[in-house]
C-alpha positions in Angstrom: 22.6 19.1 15.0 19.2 18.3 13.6 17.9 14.6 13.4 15.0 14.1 10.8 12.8 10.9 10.5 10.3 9.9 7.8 7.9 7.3 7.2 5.2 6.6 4.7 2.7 4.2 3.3 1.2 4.2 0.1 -1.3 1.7 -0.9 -3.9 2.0 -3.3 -6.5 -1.0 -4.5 -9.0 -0.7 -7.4 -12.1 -2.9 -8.1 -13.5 -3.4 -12.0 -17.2 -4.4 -11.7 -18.1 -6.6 -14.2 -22.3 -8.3 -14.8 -22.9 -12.1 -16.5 -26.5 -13.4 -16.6 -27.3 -17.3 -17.3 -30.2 -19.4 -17.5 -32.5 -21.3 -19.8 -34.3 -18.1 -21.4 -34.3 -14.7 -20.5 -37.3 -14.8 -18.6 -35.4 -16.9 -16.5 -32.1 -15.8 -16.8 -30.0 -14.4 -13.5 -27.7 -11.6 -13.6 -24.2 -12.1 -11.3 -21.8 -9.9 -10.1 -18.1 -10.5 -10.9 -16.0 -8.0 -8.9 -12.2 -8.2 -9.2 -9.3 -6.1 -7.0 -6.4 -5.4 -7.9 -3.3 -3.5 -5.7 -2.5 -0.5 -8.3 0.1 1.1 -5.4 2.2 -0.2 -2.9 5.2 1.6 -1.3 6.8 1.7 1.9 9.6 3.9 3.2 11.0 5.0 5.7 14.3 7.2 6.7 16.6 8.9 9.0 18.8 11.5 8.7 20.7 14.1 10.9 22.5 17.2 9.6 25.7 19.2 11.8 26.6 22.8 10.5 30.5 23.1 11.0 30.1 26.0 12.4 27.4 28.1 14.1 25.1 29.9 11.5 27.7 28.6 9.0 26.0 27.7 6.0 28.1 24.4 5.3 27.1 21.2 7.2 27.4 17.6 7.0 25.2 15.1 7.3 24.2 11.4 7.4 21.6 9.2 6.9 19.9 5.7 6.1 16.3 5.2 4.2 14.7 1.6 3.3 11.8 1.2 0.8 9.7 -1.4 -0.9 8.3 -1.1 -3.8 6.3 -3.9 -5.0 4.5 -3.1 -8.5 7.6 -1.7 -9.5 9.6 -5.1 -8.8 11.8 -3.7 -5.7 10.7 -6.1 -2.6 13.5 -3.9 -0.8 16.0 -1.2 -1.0 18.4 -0.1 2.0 20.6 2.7 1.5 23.3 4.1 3.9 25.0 7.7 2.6 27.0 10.8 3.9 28.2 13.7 2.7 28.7 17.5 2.7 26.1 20.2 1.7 25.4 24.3 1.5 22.7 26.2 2.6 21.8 28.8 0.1 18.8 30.3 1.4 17.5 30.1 4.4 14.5 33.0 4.6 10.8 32.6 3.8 13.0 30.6 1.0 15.0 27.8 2.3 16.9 25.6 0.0 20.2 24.0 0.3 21.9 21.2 -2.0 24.3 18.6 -0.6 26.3 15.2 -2.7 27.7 12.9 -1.2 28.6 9.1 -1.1 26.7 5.7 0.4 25.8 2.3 -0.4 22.9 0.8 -1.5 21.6 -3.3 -1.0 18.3 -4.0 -3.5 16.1 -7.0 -3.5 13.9 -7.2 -6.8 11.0 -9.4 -6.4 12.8 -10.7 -9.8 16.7 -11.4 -10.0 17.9 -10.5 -13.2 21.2 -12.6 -14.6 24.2 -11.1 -13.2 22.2 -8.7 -10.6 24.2 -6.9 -8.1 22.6 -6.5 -4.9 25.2 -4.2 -3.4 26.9 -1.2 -4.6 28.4 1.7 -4.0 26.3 4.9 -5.6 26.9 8.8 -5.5 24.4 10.9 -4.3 23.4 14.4 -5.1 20.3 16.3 -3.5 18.1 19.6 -3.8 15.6 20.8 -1.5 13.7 23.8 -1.4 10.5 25.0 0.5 9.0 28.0 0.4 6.5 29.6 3.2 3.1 31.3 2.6 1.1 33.0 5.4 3.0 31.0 7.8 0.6 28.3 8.1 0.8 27.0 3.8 3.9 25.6 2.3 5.3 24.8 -0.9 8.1 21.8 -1.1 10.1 20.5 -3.8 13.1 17.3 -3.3 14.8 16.5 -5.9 17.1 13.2 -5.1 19.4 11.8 -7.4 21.6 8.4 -7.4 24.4 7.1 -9.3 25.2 3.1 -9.6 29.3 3.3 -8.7 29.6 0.0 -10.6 27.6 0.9 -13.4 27.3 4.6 -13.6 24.0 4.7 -16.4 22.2 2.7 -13.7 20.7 5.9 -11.7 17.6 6.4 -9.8 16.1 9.8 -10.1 13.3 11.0 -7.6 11.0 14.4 -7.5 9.1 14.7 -4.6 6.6 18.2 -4.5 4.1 19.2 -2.1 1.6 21.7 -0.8 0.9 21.4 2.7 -1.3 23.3 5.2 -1.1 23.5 8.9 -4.1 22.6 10.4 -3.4 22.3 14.2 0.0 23.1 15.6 1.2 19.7 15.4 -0.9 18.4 12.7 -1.0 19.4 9.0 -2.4 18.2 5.6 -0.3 17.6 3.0 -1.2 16.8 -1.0 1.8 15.6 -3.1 3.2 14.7 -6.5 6.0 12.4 -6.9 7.8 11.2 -9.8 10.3 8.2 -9.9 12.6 7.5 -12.9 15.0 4.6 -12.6 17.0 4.2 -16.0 17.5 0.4 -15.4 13.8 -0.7 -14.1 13.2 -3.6 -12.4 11.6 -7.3 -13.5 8.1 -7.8 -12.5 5.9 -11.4 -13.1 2.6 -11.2 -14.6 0.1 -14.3 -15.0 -1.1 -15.7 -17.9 -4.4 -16.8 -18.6 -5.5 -19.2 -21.6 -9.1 -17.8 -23.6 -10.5 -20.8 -22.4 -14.4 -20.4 -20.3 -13.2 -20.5 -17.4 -9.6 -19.4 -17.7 -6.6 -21.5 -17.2 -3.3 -20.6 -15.9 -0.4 -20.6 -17.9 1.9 -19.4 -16.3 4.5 -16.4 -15.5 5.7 -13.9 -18.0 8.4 -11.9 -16.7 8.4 -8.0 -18.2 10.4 -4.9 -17.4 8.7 -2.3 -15.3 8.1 1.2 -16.3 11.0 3.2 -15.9 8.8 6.5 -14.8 6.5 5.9 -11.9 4.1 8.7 -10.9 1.8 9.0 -8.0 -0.4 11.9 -6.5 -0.6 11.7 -2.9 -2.5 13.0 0.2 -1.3 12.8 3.9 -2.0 14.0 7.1 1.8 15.1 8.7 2.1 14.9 12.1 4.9 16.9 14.0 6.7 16.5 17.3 
């Protein structure tokens, strides 16, 4: 039996620099700063999973696991997910790569509740990963996750996750990553509204559909025990 655990934080903040000067005349006049951040990023996970060959070097296994993630630029405040199922090995070299499906249930919390939102459901799970060795000490990885909405089957949540990584130490490694999210159905997000008026007024909240493809280039220092 093999246990795996993951966790990972992503949080990325920009700052627009913006200049204003005032005064009587510009002799006079005084330049000011205006500096404004915003969170661009923001996503937690993490999971747990263990795999069980049915037989010794056989190349079918089962497996189980649980993941949770938040999300919060893309509207998800949380997303829990509990799923089991059967997979093959099909390579398992300087090659490894195996597929499995199975079946779980998800609970989601958008930061905005759509009418008639479902928090729970059951969904149908298929998976692909592959990683492929270099040297012995550089690796290439690529996960490819996908999840079906039981209730609502064109509700599905597609995620790529690919990677380089080099061992540095023998418990330490760096890692630089691409990952692409697709949800079909995307999630509600709230946006404030400003009037034109010097100095601005709030309106209000607009509520507007995410993006249904999220992309984000990562870098990350693994560490193994």
């Amino acid at each position: 039996m093999t246990l795996t655990l993951k966790g990972g934080m992503i949080r990325s903040e920009s700052t627009s620099v913006g200049f204003t000067a005032s005064g009587s005349s510009l002799e006079d006049a005084k330049v000011h700063e205006d500096r404004t951040s915003s969170v661009t990023a923001e996503n937690y996970s993490f999971s747990g999973r263990f795999d069980y060959r049915l037989k010794d070097m056989d190349k079918w296994y089962w497996y189980g696991g649980t993941s949770w993630e938040q999300n919060l630029p893309i509207g998800l405040d949380s997303r829990t997910a509990v799923s089991a199922g059967i997979g093959r090995i099909l390579a398992d070299t300087k090659y490894k790569w195996r597929i499995d499906t199975g079946l779980g249930v998800t609970r989601e919390e958008p930061t905005v509740l759509p009418p008639g939102f479902q928090k729970e459901f059951g969904t149908f799970n298929l998976t692909s990963s592959f990683q492929r060795s270099f040297n012995g000490n550089i690796s290439y990885n690529a996960d490819l996750a996908c999840t079906y909405n039981l209730k609502r089957f064109k509700d599905s949540l597609i995620v790529f996750k690919q990677g380089l990584t080099v061992m540095m130490t023998k418990g330490t490694a760096l890692k630089v990553g691409y990952d692409v999210n697709y949800k079909n159905i995307p999630g509600l997000i709230s946006v404030r509204a400003y009037s034109h008026d010097d100095p601005p007024v709030l309106l209000g909240n607009l509520i507007i559909s995410a993006k249904k493809l999220d992309a984000i280039a990562t870098t990350s220092l693994v560490v193994s025990f």
